[in-house]
N, C-alpha and C positions, 0 to 999 in steps of 0.2 A: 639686639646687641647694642651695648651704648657706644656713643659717637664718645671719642678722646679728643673731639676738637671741642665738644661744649664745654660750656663754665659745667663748673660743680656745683652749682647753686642751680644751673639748668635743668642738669641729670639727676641732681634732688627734688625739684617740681616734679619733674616726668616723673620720678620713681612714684612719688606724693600720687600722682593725678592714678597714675595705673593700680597702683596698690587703692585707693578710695573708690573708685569705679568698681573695680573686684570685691570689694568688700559691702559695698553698699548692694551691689547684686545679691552675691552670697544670703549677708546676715538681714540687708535691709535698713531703712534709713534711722528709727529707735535703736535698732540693737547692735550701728555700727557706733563707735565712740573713736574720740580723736587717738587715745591710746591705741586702739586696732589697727589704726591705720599708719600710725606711727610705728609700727613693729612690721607690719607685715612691708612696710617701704624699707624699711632697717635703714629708719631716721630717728631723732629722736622725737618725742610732742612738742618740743619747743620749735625748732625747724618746721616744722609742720603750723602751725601758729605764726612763725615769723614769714609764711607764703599765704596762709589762709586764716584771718582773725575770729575767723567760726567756722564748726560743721555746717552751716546753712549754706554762709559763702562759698565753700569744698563745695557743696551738693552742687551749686550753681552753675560752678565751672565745671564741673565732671556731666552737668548734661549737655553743657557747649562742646566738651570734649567729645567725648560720644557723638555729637550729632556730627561736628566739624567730622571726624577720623570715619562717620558712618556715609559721609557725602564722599570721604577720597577712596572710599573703597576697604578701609584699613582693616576692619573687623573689629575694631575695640573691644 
């Protein structure tokens, strides 16, 4: 459930990071595209670009994510 104390700009990362994770699972890291991922966050690709300057950089941070959320127990 999202927190209404973060920025919107926060709760759009988050959305970004969970939706990329999931997607990169799913379809895999060729046949995830920044459009994919910018729908299934229901952001647009620009937002998504103005957090992450590549799929490479997304990939990067979504396996700190993953690891970070897999150390507190989260189940990412």
């Amino acid at each position: 459930m999202p927190n209404p104390r973060k920025r919107l700009t926060d709760r759009k990362r988050e959305a970004i990071m969970r939706a990329a994770v999931d997607e990169f699972r799913t379809a895999g890291y060729e046949a995830t595209s920044m459009d994919r991922i910018a729908a299934a966050a229901g952001v647009s690709k620009r937002t998504v670009y103005n957090h992450f300057p590549s799929k490479e950089e997304l990939f990067g941070h979504c396996l700190l994510y993953t690891s970070d959320a897999a150390d507190e127990g989260l189940g990412v």
